[in-house]
C-alpha positions in Angstrom: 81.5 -36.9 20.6 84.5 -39.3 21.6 85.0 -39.4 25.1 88.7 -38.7 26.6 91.4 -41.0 28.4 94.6 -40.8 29.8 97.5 -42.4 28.4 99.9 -43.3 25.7 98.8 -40.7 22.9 100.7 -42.5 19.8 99.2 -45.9 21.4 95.8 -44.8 22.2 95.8 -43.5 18.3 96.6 -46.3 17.2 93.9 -48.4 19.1 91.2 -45.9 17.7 92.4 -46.7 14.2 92.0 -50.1 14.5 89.2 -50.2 16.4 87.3 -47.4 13.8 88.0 -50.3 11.2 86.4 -53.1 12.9 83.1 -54.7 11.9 79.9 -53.5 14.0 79.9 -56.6 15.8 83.5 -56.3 17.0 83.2 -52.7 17.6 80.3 -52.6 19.9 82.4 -53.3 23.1 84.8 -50.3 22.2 82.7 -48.1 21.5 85.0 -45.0 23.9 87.2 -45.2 21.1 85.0 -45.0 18.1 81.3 -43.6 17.4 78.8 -42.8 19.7 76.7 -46.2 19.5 74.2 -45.7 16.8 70.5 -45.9 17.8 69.0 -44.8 14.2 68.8 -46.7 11.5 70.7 -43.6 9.2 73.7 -43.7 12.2 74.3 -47.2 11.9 74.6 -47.3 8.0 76.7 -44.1 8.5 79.2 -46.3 11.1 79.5 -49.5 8.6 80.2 -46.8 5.9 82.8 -45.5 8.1 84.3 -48.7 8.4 83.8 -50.0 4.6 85.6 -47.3 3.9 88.7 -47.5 6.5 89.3 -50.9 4.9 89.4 -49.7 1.5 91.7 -47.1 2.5 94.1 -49.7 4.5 94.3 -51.8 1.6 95.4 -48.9 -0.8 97.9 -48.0 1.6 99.4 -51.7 1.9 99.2 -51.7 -1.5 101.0 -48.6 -2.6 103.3 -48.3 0.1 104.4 -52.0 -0.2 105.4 -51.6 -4.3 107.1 -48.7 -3.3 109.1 -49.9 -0.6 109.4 -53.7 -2.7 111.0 -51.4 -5.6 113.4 -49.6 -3.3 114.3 -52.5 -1.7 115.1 -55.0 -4.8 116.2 -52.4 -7.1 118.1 -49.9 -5.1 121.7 -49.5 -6.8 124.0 -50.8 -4.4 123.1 -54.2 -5.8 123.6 -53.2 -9.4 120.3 -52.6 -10.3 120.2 -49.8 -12.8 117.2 -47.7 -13.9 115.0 -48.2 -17.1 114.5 -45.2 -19.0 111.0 -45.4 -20.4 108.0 -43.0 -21.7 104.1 -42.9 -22.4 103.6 -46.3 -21.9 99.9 -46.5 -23.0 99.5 -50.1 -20.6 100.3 -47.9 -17.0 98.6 -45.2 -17.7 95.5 -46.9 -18.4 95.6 -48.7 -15.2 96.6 -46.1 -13.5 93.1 -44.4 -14.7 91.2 -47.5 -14.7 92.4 -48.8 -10.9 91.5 -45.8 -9.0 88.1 -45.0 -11.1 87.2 -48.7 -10.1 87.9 -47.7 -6.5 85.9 -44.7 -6.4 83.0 -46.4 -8.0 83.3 -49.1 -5.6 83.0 -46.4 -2.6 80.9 -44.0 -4.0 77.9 -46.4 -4.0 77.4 -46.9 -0.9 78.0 -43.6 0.6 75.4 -42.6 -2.6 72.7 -45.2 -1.1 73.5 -44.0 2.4 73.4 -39.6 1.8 69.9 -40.4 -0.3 68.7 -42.6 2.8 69.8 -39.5 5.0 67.3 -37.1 3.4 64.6 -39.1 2.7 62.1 -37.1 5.3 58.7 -38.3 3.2 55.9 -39.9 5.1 57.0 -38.7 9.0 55.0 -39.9 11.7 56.2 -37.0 13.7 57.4 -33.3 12.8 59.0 -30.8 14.9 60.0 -27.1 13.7 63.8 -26.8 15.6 64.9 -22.8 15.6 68.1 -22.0 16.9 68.6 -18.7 18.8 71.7 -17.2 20.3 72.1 -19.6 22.7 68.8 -22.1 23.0 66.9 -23.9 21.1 63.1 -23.8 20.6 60.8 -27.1 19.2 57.7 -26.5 18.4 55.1 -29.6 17.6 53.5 -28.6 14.4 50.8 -32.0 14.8 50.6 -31.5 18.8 49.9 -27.2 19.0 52.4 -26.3 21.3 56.0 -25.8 22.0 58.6 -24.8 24.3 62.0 -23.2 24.7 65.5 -25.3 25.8 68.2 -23.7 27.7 71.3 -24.8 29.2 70.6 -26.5 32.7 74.3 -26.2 34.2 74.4 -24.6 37.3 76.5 -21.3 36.7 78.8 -22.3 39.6 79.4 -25.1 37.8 80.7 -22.7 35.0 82.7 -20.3 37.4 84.3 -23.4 39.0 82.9 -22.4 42.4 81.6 -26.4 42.3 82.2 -30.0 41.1 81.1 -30.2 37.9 78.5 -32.8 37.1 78.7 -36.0 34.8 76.6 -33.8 32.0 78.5 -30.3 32.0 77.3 -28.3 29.7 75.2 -31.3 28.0 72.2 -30.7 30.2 69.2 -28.8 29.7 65.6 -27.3 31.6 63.3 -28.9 28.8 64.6 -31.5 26.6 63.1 -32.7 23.1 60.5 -35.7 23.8 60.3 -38.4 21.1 58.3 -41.7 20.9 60.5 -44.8 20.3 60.0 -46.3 16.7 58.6 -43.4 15.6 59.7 -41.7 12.3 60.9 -38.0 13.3 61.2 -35.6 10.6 62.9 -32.2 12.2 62.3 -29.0 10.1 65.4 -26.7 11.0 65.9 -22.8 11.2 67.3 -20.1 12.8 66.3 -16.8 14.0 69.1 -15.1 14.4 73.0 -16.6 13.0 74.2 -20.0 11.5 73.7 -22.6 14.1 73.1 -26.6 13.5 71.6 -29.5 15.4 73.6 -32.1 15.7 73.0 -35.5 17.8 75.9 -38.0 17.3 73.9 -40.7 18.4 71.0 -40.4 15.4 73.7 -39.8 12.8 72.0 -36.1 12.5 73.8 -33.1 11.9 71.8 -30.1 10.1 72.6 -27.0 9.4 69.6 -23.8 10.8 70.1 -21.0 8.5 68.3 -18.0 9.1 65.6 -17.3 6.3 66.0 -20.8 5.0 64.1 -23.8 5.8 66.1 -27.2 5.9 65.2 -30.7 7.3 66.2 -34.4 8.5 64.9 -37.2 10.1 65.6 -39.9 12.6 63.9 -42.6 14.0 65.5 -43.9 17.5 65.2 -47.7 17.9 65.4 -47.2 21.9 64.4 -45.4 24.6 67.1 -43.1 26.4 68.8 -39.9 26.4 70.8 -38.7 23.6 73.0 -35.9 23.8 74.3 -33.6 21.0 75.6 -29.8 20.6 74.7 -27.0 18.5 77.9 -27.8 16.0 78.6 -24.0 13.9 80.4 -21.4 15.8 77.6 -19.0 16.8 78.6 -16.6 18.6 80.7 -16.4 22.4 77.9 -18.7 23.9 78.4 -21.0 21.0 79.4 -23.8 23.7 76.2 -23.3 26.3 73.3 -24.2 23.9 73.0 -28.4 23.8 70.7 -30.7 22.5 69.0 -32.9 24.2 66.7 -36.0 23.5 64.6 -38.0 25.5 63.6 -41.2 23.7 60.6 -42.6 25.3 57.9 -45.3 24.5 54.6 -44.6 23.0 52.3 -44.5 26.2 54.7 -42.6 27.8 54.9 -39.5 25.0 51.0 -39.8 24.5 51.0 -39.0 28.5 53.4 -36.4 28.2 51.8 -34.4 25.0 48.4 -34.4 27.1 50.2 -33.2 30.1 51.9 -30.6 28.1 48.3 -29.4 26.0 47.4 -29.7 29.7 50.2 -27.2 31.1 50.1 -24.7 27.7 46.0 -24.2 28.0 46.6 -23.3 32.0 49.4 -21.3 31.4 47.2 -19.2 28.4 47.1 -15.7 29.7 43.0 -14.2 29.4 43.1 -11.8 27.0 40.9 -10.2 28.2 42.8 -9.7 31.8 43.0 -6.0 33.0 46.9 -6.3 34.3 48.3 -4.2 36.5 51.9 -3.0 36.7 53.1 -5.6 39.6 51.9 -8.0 37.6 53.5 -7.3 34.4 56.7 -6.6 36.5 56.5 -10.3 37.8 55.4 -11.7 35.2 58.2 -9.8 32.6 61.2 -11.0 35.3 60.7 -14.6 34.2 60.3 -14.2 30.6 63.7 -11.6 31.1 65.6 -14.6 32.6 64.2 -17.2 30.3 65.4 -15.6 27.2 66.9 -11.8 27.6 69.7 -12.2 30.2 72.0 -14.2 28.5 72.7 -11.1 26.5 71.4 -8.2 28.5 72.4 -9.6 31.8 70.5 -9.6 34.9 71.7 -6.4 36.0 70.5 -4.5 32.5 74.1 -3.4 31.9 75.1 -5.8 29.3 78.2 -6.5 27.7 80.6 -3.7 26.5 81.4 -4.0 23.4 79.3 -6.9 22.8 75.7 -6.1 24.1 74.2 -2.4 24.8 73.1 -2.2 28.0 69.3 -1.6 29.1 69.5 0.1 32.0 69.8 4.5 31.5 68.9 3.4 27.8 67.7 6.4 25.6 66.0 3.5 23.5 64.3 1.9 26.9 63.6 5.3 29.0 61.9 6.9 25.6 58.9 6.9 23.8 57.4 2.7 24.0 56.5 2.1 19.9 60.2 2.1 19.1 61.3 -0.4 22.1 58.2 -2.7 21.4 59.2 -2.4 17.3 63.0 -3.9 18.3 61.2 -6.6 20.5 58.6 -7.4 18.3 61.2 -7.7 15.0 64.6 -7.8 16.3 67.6 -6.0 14.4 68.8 -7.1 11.2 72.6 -6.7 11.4 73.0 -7.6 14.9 72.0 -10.5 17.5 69.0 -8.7 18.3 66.2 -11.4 17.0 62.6 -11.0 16.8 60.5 -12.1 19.5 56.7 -12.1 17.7 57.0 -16.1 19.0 56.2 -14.7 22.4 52.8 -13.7 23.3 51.3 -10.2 23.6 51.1 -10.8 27.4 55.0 -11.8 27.6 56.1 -8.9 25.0 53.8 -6.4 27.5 55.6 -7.5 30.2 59.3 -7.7 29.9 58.9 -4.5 28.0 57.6 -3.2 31.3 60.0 -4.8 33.2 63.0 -3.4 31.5 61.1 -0.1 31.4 60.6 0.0 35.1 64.0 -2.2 36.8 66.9 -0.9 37.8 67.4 2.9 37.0 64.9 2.8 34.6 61.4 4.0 35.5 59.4 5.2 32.5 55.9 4.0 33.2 54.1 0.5 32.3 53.1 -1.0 29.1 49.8 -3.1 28.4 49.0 -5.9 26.4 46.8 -3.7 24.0 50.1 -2.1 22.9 51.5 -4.9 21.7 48.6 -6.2 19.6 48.9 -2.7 17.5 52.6 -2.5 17.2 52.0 -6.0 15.9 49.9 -4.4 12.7 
C-alpha cells in the first residue's frame, strides 16, 4: 500500500513517476511515494524490475513521441514540405518487427528470472498452511502441531466513529503470524469458504486461496518487524476487516514463542473424557460464538436480513440436533456457511449448545459424544 498526502494531485503524480523510476539506492528515502520498502529477497528483485522497466518505457516514449513531433515540426506544410507517397517498403517494416521484438526480449528476461524465483518454494525451512475464511485468517504450523485463528483487532468504536481511530485501522489483528528472521517461509494457501488472497506488500507476496485448491509461495524476511498486508480479492461485505499481519522476529525469540504456544495448546486441550455440564458448555460455546460465529450471526442471534439467517426462533436451531451439528460440522455448499470440523468436539458441543439454549432459543444441551458420531 502507498500511503496518502495532501497536495498538488498533477505534481504529487508526477513526483511518484519519477521517483517509481529511480534506482534502489535513490529511492530508499522516498519510499511514501513508491513501494512498500522491500524486506524479501523476491520484493526487492520485484522493485528493480519495476524500475528496469519504467526506464525502458520512458525511453520508448522519448523516442516515439520525439520522431513524431520532429516530423510535424520540420515537415508540416506551411513550410512547403509536401508528403511522399510510398508503399510496402520491406526496410520499415522489418524494423518495425525487429525493434519492438528486441525490446520485449530485453524485458521479458528479467521479469522471466524474477516470476520463476517467485515460485521457487523447494527446500523451506518453515511451512505454514494459510486458510482464508469469511473474514479471518487461520495458520496452522504443519512442523510445530498447532495453530491459531487471526481476526481483526480494531476496536468496533473505532469502526462506528464513536472514537479516534488508531495509527493501524483496520491493519491490526488478536494473533498475528510469527516468523523467524532469515528463515525460508514457504506458505501453503486455501480457502474454506470464497476466493480470498494473502497479500503482504512488504515480502512482494500476493497469492491467491481458492477453495478446493491448494496453492503456495514463499518469503524469507531479512529483518525483524511488523509487516502489514490485506486479504486483496473482494470476498464478501467484510472483505475490508480481515488483515494480515506479520511479526518478523529473531530465532531465539520464535523458538520461545513456539514452546510457549505447544505450552498454551496442551493446557488449553479439553479432557476427553470430561463429563460437561450445560453451564459449562454455555460458557464455554460464548467464546468460541464470538471468536468465529458472530461476525455473521451477530451477537444477538438475529443476523443479517437478506444476508445471514438468523439463529435465534430458528426451525433449524430449535429442532432435532443431527441436522444443526451436520451444517456445523460441514458447512453449506452454495452459501457462506463453511465447515467447522477444524474445531474440536468440545468447541462444536458447545457453541451448538449455546445457540441451542441463548436468546429465545431453549431446546436442551448437546454433549461432546454427539459430535464425535455426527463426525462418522
Amino acid at each position: 500500500m502507498v500511503r496518502k498526502h495532501r497536495g498538488n494531485g498533477a505534481g504529487r503524480r508526477m513526483l511518484a513517476l519519477a521517483v517509481a523510476g529511480l534506482p534502489p539506492s535513490l529511492a530508499q528515502a522516498a519510499w511514501e511515494w513508491n513501494f512498500q520498502q522491500p524486506v524479501t529477497p523476491i520484493a526487492q528483485q520485484q522493485f528493480e524490475l519495476h524500475a528496469f522497466i519504467f526506464w525502458i518505457c520512458v525511453v520508448i516514449f522519448v523516442g516515439v513521441f520525439g520522431v513524431m513531433f520532429y516530423s510535424i515540426f520540420k515537415h508540416r506544410k506551411s513550410v512547403g514540405h509536401e508528403a511522399h507517397q510510398f508503399h510496402e517498403n520491406t526496410t520499415v517494416e522489418i524494423v518495425w518487427t525487429v525493434i519492438p521484438f528486441l525490446i520485449l526480449l530485453f524485458m521479458a528476461w528479467p521479469a522471466t528470472k524474477t516470476i520463476l524465483a517467485m515460485k521457487d518454494t523447494t527446500a523451506p525451512d518453515l511451512t505454514v498452511k494459510v486458510t482464508g475464511y469469511q473474514w479471518k485468517w487461520g495458520y496452522d504450523y504443519l512442523q510445530e502441531g498447532f495453530g491459531f485463528y487471526s481476526n481483526l483487532a480494531t476496536p468496533l468504536a473505532q469502526i462506528e466513529n464513536r472514537e479516534p481511530k488508531g495509527p493501524n485501522y483496520l491493519l491490526e489483528v488478536d494473533r498475528p503470524l510469527v516468523v523467524p528472521v532469515d528463515t525460508k517461509v514457504r506458505v501453503v494457501i486455501t480457502a474454506s469458504d470464497v476466493l480470498h488472497a494473502w497479500w503482504v506488500p512488504a515480502f512482494g507476496v500476493k497469492q491467491d486461496a481458492i477453495p478446493g485448491f491448494v496453492r503456495d509461495s514463499w518469503f524469507r524476511a531479512e529483518k525483524v518487524g511488523v509487516y502489514r498486508g490485506q486479504c486483496a480479492e473482494l470476498c464478501g461485505k467484510e472483505h475490508g476487516f480481515m488483515p494480515i499481519v506479520v511479526e518478523v522476529v529473531s530465532k531465539e525469540d520464535y523458538a520461545k514463542w513456539v514452546a510457549a504456544q505447544k505450552q498454551q495448546a496442551t493446557a488449553a486441550a479439553d479432557d476427553p473424557n470430561k463429563a460437561w455440564t450445560q453451564a459449562e458448555l454455555m460458557a464455554k460455546g460464548a467464546a468460541v460464538y464470538a471468536a468465529n460465529c458472530v461476525a455473521c450471526h451477530q451477537a444477538n442471534g438475529k443476523g443479517v436480513p437478506g444476508a445471514f439467517p438468523a439463529l435465534d426462533g430458528s426451525k433449524l436451531v430449535g429442532g432435532p440436533v443431527d441436522p444443526q451439528l451436520a451444517l456445523v460440522l460441514n458447512g453449506k455448499t452454495g452459501t457462506a456457511m463453511p465447515a467447522w470440523k477444524q474445531l474440536s468436539d468440545a468447541d462444536i458441543a458447545a457453541v451448538v449448545t449455546y445457540t441451542r439454549n441463548s436468546w429465545g432459543n431453549k431446546a436442551g444441551d448437546v454433549l461432546p459424544a454427539a459430535v464425535k458420531v455426527a463426525r462418522q
